[in-house]
N, CA, C and O atoms as a GROMACS GRO file, in nm:
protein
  584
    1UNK      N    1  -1.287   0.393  -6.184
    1UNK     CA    2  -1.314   0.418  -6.045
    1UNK      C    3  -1.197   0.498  -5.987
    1UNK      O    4  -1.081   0.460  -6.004
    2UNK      N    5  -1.230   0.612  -5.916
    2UNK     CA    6  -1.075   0.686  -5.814
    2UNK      C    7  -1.052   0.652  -5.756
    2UNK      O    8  -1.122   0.572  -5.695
    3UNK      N    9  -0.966   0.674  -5.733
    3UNK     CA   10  -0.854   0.587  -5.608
    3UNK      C   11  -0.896   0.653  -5.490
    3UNK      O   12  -0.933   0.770  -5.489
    4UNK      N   13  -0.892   0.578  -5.389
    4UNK     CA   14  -0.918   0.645  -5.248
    4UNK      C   15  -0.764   0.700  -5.234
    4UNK      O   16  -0.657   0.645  -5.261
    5UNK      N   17  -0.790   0.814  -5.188
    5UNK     CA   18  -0.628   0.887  -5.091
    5UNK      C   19  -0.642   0.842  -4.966
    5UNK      O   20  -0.745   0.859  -4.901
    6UNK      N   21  -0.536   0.780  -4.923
    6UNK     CA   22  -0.514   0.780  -4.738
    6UNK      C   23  -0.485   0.895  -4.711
    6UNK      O   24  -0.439   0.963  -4.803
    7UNK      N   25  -0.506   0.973  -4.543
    7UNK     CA   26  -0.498   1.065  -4.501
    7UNK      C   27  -0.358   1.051  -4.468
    7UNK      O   28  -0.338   0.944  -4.525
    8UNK      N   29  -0.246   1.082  -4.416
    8UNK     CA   30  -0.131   1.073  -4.347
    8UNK      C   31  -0.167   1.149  -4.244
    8UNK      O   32  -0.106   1.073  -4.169
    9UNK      N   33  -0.208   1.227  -4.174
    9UNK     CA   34  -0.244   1.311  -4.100
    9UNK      C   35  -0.328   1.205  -3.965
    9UNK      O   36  -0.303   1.188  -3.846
   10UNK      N   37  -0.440   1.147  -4.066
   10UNK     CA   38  -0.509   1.029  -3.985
   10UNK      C   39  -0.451   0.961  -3.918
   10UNK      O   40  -0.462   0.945  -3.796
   11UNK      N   41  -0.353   0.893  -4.018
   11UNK     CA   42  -0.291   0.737  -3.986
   11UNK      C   43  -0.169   0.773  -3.838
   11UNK      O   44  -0.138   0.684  -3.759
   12UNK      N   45  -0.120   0.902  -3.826
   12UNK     CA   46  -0.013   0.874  -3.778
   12UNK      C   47  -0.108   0.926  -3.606
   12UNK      O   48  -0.088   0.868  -3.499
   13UNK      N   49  -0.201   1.037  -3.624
   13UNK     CA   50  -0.335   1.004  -3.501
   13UNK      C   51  -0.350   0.906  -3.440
   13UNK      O   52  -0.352   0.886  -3.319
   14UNK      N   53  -0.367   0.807  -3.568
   14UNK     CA   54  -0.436   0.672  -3.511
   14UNK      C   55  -0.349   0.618  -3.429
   14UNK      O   56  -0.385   0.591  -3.314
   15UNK      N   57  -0.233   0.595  -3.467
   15UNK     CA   58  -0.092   0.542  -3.420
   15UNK      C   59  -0.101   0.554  -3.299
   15UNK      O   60  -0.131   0.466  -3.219
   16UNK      N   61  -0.065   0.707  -3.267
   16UNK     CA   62   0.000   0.745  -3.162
   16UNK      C   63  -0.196   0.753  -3.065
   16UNK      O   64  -0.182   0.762  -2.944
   17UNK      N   65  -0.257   0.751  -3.084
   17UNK     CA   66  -0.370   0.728  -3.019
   17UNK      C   67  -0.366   0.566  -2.994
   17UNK      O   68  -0.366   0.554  -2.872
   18UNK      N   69  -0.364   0.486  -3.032
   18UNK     CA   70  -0.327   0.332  -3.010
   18UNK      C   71  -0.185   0.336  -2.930
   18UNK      O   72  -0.200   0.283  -2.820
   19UNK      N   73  -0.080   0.371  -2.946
   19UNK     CA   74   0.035   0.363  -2.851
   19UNK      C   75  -0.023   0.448  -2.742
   19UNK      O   76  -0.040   0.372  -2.648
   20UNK      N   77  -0.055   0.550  -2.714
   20UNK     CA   78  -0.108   0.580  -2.582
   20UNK      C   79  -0.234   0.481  -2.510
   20UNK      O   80  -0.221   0.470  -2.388
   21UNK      N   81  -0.336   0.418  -2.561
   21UNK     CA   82  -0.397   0.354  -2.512
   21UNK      C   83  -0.314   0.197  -2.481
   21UNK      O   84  -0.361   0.124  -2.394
   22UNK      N   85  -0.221   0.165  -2.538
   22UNK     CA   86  -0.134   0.034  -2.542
   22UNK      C   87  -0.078   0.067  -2.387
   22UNK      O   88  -0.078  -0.008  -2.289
   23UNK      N   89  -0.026   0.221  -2.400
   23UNK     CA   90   0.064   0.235  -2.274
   23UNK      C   91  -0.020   0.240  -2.136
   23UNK      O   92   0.004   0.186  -2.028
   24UNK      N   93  -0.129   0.325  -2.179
   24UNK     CA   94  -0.229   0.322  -2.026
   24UNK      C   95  -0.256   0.180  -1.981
   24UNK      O   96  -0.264   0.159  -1.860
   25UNK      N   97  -0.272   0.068  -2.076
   25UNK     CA   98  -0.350  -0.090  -2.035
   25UNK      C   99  -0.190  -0.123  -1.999
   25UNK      O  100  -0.183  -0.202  -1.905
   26UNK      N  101  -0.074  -0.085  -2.045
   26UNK     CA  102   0.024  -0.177  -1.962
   26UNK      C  103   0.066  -0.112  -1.870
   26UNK      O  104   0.135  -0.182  -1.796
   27UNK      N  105   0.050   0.062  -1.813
   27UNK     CA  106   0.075   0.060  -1.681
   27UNK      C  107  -0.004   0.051  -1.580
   27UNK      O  108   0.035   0.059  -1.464
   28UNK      N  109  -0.170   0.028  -1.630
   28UNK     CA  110  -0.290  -0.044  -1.564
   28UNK      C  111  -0.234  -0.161  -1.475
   28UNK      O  112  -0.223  -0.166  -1.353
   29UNK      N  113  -0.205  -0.244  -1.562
   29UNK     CA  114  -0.154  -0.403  -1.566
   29UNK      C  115  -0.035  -0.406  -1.478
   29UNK      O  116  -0.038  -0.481  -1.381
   30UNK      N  117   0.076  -0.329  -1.502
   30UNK     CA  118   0.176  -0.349  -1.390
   30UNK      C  119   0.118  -0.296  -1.241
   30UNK      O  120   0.146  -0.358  -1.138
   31UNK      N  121   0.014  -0.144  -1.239
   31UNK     CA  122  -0.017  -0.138  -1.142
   31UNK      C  123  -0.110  -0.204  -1.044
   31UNK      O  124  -0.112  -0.190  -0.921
   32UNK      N  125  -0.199  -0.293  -1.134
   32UNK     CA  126  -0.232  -0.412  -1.084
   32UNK      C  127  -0.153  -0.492  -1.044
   32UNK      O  128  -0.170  -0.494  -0.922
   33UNK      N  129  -0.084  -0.552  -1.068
   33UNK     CA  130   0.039  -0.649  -1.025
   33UNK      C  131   0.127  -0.583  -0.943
   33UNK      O  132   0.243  -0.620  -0.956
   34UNK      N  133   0.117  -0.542  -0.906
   34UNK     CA  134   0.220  -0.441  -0.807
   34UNK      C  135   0.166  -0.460  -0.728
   34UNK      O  136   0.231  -0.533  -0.653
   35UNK      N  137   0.037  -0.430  -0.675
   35UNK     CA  138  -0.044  -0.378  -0.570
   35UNK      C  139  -0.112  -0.495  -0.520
   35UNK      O  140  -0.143  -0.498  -0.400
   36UNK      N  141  -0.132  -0.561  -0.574
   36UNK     CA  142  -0.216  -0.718  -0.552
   36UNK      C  143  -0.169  -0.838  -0.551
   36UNK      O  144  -0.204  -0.920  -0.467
   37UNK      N  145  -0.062  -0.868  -0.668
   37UNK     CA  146  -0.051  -0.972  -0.718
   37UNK      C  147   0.128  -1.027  -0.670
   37UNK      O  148   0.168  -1.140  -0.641
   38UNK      N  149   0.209  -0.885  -0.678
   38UNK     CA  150   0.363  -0.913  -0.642
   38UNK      C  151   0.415  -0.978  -0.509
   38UNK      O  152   0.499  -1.065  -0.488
   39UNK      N  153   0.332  -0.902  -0.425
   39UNK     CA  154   0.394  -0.960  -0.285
   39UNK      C  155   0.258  -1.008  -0.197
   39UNK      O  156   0.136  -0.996  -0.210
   40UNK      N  157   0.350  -1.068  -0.100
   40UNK     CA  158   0.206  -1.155   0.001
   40UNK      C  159   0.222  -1.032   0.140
   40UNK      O  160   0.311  -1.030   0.225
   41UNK      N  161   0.134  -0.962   0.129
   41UNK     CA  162   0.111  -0.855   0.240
   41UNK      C  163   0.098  -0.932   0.380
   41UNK      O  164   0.152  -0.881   0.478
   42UNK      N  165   0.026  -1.060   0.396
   42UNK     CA  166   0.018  -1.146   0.535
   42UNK      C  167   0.161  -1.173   0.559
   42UNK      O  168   0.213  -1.143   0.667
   43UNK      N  169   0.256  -1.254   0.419
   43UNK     CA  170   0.387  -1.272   0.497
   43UNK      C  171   0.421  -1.133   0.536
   43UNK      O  172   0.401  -1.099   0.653
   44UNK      N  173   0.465  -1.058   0.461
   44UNK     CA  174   0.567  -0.912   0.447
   44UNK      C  175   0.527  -0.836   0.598
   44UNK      O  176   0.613  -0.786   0.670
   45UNK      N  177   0.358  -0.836   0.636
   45UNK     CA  178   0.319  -0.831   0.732
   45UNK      C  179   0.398  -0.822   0.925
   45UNK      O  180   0.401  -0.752   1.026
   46UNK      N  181   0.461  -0.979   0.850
   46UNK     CA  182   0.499  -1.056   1.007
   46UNK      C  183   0.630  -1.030   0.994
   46UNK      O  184   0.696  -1.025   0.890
   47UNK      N  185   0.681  -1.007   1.156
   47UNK     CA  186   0.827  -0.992   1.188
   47UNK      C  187   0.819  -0.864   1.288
   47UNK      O  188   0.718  -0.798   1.315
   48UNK      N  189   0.975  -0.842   1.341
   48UNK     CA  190   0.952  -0.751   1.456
   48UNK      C  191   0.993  -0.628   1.386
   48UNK      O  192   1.082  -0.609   1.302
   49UNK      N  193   0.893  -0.535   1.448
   49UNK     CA  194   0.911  -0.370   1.351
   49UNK      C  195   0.920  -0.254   1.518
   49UNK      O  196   0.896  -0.292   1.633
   50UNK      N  197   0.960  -0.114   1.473
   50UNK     CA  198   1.015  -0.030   1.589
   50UNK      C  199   0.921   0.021   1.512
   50UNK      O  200   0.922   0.012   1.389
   51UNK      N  201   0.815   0.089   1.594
   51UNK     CA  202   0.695   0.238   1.595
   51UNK      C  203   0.788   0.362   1.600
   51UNK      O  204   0.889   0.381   1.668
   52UNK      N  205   0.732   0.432   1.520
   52UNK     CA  206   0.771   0.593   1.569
   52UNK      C  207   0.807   0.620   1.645
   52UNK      O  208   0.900   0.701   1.648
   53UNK      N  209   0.751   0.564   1.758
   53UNK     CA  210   0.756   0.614   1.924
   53UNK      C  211   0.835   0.540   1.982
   53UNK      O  212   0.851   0.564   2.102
   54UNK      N  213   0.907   0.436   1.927
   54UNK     CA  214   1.016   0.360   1.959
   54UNK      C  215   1.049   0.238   2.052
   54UNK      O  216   1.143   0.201   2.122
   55UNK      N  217   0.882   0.177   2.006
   55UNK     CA  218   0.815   0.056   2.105
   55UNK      C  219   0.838  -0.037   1.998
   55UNK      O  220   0.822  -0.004   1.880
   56UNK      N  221   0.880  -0.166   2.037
   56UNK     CA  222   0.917  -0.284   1.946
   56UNK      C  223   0.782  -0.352   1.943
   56UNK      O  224   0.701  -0.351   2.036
   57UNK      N  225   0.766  -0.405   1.841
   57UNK     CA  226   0.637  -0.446   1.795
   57UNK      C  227   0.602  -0.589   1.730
   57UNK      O  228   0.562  -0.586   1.613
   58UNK      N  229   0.610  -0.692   1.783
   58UNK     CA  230   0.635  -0.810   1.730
   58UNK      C  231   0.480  -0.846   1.619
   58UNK      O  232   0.373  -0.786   1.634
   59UNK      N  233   0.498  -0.930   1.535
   59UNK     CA  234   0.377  -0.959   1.450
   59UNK      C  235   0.403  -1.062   1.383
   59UNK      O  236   0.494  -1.068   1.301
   60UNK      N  237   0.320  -1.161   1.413
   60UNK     CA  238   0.342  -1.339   1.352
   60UNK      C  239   0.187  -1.351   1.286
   60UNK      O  240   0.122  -1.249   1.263
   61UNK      N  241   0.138  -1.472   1.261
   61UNK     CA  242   0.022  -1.461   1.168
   61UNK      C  243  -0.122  -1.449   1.220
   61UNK      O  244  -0.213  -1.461   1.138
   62UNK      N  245  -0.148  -1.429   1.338
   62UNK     CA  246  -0.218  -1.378   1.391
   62UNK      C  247  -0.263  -1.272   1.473
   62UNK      O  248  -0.368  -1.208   1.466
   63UNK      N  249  -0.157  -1.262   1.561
   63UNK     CA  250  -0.110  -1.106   1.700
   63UNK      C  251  -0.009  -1.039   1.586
   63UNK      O  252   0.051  -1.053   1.480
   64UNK      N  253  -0.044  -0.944   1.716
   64UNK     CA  254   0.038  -0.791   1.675
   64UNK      C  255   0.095  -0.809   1.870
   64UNK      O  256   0.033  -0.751   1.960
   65UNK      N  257   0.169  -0.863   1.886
   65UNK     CA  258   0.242  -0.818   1.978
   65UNK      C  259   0.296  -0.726   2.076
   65UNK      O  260   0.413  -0.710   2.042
   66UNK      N  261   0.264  -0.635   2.211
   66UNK     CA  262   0.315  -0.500   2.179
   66UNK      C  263   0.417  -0.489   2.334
   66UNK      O  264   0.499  -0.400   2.357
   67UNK      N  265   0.381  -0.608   2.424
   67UNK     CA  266   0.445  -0.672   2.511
   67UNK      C  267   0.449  -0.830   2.545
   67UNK      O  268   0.396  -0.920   2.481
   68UNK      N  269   0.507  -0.838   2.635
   68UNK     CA  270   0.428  -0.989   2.722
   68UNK      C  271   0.330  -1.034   2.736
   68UNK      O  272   0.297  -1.152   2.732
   69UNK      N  273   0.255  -0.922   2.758
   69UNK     CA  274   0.114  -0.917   2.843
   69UNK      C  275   0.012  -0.870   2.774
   69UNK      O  276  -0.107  -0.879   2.806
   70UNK      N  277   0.071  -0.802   2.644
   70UNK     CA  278  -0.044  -0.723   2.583
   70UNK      C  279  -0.064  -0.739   2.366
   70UNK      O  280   0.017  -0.695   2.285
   71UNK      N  281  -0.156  -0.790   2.345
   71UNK     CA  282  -0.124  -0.859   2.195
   71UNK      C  283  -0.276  -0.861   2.105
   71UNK      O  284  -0.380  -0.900   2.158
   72UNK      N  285  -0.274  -0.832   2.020
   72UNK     CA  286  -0.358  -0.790   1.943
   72UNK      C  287  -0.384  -0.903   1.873
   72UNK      O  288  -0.279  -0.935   1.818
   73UNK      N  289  -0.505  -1.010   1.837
   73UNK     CA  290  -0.548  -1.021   1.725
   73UNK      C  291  -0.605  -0.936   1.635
   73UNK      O  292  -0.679  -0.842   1.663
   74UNK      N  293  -0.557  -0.986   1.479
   74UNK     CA  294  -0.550  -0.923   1.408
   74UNK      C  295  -0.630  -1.058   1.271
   74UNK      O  296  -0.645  -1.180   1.269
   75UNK      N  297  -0.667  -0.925   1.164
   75UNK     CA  298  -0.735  -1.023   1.005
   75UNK      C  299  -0.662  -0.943   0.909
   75UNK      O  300  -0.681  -0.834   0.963
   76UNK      N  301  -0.596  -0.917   0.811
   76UNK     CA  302  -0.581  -0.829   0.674
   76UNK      C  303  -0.720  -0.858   0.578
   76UNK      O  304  -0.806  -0.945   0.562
   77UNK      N  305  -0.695  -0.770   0.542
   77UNK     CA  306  -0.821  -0.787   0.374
   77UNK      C  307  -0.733  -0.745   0.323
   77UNK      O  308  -0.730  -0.624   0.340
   78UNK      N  309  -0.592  -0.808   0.217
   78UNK     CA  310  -0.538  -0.800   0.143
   78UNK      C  311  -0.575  -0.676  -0.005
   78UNK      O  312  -0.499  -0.593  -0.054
   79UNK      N  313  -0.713  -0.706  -0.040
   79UNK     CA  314  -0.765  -0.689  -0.150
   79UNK      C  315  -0.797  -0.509  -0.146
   79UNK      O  316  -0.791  -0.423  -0.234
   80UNK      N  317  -0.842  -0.504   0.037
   80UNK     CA  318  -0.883  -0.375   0.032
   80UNK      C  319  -0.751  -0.285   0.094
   80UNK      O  320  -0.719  -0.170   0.061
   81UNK      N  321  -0.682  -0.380   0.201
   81UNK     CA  322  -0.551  -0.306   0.190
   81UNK      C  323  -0.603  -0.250   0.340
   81UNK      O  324  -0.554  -0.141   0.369
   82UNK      N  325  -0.705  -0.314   0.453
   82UNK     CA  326  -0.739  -0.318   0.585
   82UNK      C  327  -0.692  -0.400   0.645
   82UNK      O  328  -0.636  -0.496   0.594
   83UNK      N  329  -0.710  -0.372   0.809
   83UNK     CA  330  -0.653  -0.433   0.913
   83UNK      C  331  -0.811  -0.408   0.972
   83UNK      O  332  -0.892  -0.317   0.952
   84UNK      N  333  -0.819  -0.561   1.075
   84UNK     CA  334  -0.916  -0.555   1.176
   84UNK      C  335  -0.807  -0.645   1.292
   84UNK      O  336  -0.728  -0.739   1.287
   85UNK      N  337  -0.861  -0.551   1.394
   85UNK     CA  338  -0.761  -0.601   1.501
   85UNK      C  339  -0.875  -0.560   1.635
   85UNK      O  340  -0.961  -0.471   1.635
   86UNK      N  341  -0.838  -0.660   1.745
   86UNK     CA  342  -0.952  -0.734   1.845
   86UNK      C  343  -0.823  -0.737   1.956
   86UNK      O  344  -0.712  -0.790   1.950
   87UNK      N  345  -0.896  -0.651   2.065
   87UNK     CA  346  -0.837  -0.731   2.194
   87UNK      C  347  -0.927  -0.706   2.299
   87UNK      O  348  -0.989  -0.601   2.316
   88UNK      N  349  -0.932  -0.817   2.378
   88UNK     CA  350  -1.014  -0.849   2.444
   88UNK      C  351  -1.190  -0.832   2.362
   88UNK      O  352  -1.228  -0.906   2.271
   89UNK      N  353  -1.275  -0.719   2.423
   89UNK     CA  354  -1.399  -0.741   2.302
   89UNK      C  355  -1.385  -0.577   2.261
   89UNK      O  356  -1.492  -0.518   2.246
   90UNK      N  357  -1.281  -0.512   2.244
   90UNK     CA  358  -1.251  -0.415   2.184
   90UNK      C  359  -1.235  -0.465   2.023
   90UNK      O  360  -1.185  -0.574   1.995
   91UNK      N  361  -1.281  -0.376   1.930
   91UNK     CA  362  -1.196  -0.424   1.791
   91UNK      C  363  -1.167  -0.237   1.707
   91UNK      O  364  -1.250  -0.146   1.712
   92UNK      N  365  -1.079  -0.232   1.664
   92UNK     CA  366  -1.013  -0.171   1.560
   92UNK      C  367  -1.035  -0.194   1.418
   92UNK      O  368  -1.059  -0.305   1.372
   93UNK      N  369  -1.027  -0.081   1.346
   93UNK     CA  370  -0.998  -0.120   1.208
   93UNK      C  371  -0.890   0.020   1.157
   93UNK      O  372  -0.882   0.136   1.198
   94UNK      N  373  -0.835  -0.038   1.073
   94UNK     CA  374  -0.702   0.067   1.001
   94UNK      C  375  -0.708   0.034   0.848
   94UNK      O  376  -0.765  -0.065   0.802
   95UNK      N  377  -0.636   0.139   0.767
   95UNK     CA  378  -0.559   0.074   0.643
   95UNK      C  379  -0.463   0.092   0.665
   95UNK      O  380  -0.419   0.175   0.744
   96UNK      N  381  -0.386  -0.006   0.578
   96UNK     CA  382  -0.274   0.021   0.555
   96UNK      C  383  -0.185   0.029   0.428
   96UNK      O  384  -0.237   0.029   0.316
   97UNK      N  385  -0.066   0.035   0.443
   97UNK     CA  386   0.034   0.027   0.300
   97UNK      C  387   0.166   0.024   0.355
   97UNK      O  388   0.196   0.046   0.472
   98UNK      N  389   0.244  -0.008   0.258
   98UNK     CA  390   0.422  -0.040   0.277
   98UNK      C  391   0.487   0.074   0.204
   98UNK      O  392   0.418   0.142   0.128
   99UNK      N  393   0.583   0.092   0.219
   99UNK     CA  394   0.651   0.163   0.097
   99UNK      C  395   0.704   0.111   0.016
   99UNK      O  396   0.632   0.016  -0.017
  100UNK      N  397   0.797   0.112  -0.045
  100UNK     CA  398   0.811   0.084  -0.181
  100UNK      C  399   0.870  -0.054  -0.193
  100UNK      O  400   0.823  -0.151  -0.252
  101UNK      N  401   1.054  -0.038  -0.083
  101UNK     CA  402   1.037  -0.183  -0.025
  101UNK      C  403   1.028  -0.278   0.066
  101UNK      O  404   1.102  -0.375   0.083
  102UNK      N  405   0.905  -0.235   0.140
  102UNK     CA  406   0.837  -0.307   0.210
  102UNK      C  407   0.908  -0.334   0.341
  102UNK      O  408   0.912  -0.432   0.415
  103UNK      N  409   0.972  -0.192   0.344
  103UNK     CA  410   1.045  -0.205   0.496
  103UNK      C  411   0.970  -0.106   0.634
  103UNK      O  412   1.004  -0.113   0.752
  104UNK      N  413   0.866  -0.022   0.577
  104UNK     CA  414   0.798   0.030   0.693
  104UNK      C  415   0.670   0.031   0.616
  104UNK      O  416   0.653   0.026   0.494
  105UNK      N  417   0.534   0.045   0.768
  105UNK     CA  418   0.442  -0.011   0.733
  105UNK      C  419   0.331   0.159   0.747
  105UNK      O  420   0.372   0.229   0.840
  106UNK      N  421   0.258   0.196   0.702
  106UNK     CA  422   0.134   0.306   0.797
  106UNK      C  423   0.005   0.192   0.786
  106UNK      O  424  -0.055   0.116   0.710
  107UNK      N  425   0.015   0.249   0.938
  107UNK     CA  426  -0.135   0.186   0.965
  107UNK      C  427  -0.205   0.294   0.992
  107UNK      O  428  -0.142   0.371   1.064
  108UNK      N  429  -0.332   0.340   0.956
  108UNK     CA  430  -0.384   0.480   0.950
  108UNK      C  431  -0.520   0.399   1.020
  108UNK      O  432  -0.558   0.285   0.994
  109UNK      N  433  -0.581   0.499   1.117
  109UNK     CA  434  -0.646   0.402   1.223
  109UNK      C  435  -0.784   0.523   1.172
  109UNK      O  436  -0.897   0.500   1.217
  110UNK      N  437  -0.763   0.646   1.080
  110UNK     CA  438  -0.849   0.792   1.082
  110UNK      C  439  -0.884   0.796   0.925
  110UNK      O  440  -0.906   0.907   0.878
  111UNK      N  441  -0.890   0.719   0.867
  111UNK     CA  442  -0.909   0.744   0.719
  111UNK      C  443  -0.886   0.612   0.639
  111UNK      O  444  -0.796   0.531   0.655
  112UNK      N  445  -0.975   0.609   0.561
  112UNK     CA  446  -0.979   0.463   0.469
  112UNK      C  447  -0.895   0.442   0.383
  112UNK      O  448  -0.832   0.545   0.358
  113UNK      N  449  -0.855   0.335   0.310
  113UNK     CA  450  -0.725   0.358   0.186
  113UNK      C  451  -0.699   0.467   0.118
  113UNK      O  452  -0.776   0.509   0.031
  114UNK      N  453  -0.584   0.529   0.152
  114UNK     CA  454  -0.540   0.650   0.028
  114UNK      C  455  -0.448   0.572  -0.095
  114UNK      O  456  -0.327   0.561  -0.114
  115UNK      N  457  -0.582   0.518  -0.176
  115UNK     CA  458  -0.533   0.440  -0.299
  115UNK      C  459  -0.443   0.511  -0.384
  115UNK      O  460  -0.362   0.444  -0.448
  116UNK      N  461  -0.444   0.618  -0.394
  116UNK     CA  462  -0.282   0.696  -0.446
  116UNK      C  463  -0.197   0.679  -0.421
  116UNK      O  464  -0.102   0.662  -0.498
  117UNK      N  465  -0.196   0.676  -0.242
  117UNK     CA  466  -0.090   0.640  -0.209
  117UNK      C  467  -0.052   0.537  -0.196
  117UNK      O  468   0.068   0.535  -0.171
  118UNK      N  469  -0.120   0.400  -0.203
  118UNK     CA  470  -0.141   0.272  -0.213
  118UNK      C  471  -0.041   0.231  -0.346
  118UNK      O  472   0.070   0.178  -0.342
  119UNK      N  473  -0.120   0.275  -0.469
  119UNK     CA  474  -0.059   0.273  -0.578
  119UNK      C  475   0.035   0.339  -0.626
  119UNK      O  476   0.048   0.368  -0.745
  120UNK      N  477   0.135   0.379  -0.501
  120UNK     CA  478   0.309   0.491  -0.549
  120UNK      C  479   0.212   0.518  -0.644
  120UNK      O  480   0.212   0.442  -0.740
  121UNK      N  481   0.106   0.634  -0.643
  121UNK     CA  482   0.077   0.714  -0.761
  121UNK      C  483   0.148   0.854  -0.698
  121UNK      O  484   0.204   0.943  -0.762
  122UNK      N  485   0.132   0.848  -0.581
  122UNK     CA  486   0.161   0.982  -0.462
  122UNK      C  487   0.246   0.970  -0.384
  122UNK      O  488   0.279   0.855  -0.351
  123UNK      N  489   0.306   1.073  -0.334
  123UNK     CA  490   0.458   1.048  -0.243
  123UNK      C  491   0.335   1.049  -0.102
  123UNK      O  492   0.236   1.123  -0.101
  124UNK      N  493   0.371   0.950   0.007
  124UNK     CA  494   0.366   0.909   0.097
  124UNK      C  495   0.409   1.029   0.255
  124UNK      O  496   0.464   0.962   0.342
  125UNK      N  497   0.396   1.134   0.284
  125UNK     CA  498   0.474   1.198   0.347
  125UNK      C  499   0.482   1.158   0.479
  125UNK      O  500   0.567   1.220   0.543
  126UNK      N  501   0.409   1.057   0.554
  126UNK     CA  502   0.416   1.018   0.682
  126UNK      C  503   0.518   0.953   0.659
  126UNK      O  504   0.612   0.993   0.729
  127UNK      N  505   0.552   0.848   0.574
  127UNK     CA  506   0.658   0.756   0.560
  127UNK      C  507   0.813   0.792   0.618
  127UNK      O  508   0.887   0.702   0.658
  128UNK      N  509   0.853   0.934   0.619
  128UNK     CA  510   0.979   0.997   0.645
  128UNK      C  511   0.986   1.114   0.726
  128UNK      O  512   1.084   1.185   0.749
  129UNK      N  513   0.831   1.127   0.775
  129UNK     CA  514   0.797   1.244   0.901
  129UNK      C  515   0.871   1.190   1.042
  129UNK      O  516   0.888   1.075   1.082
  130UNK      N  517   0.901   1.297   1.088
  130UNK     CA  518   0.978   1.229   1.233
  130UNK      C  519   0.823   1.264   1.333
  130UNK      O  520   0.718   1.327   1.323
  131UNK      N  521   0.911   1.158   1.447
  131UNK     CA  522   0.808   1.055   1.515
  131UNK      C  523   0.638   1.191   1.562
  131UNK      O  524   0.517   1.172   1.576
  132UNK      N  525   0.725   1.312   1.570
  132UNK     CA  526   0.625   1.426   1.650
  132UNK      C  527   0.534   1.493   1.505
  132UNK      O  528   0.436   1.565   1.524
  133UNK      N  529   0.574   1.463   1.384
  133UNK     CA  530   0.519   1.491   1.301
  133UNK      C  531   0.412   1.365   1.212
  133UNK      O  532   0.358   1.384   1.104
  134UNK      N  533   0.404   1.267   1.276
  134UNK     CA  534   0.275   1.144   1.237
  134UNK      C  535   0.161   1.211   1.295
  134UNK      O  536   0.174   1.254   1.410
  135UNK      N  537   0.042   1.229   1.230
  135UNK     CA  538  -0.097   1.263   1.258
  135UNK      C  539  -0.140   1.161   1.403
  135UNK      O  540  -0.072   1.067   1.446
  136UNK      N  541  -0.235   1.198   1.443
  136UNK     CA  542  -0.279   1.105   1.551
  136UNK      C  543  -0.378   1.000   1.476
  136UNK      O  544  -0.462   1.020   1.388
  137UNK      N  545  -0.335   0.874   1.549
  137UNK     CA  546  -0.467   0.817   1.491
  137UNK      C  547  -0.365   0.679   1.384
  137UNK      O  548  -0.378   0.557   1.391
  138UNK      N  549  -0.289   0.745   1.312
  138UNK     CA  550  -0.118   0.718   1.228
  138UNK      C  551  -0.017   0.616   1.287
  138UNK      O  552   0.070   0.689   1.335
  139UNK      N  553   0.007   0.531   1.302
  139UNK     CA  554   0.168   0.431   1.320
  139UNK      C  555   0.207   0.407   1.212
  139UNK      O  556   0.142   0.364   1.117
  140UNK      N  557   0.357   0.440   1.222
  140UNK     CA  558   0.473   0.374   1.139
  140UNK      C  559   0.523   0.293   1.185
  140UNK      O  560   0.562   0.305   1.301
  141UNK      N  561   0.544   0.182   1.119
  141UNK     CA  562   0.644   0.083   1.173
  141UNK      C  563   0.749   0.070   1.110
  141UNK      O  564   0.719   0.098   0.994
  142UNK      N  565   0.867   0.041   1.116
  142UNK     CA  566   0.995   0.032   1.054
  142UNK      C  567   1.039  -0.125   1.078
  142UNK      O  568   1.024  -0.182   1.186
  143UNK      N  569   1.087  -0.178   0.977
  143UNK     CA  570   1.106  -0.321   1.028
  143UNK      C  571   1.277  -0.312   1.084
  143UNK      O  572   1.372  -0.256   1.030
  144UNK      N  573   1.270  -0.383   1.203
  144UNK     CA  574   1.389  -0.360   1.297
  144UNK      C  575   1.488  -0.471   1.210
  144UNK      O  576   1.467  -0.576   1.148
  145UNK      N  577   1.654  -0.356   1.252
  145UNK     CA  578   1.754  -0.377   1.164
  145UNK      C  579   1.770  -0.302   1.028
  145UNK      O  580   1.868  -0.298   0.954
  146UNK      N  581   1.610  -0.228   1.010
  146UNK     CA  582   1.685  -0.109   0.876
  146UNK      C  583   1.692   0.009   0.927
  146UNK      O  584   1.737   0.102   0.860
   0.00000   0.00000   0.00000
């Protein structure tokens, strides 16, 4: 009976076709865990943040704060990375995202998740636009003290 020949040509294909699919499922996996699983968006959420426009903005686990007199309830959908926010029988909806560490916020009040940018797949450019260069519709928040 002949011997079978292995290809070398094949085998080292196969390889490096298996290490590239190894690598896509583990930066799948971290980008899952990044985005969902690492931080609690309701806490990271709350605390007092400065707008673009340079209005202090308080936020505890329900309001969005924006004076004395004037305060937003608010819901996250964690999962989808939305805001629904209610005042009086007005209601809102936004997405949002953090940057990287979770020291300013966009709430985009004109467009649904930009999951690219969600997933640091994409540089963020509102994140570091000064205050006259945010789209309308757009808040940044900066969490006060950075």
């Amino acid at each position: 009976m002949p011997e079978r020949r292995r290809h070398p040509v094949r085998r080292v294909v196969g390889i490096v076709v298996l290490a590239a699919l190894a690598a896509l499922v583990a930066f799948s996996l971290y980008t899952v865990w990044n985005t969902w699983f690492r931080y609690d968006d309701a806490a990271d959420f709350q605390g007092t943040w400065t707008s673009s426009e340079g209005a202090t903005v308080t936020i505890d686990g329900s309001q969005i704060r924006l004076s004395d007199d004037v305060a937003y309830s608010y819901t996250l959908d964690t999962q989808a990375k939305t805001i629904t926010f209610t005042f009086g029988t007005s209601e809102g909806h936004a997405s949002y995202r953090f940057n990287e560490n979770r020291t300013r916020i966009v709430l985009d009040e004109d467009a649904g998740t930009d999951w690219p940018v969600v997933l640091h797949l994409q540089k963020d450019d509102v994140l570091d636009a000064a205050s006259d260069e945010v789209p309308s519709g757009v808040t940044v928040l900066a969490r006060s003290g950075d």
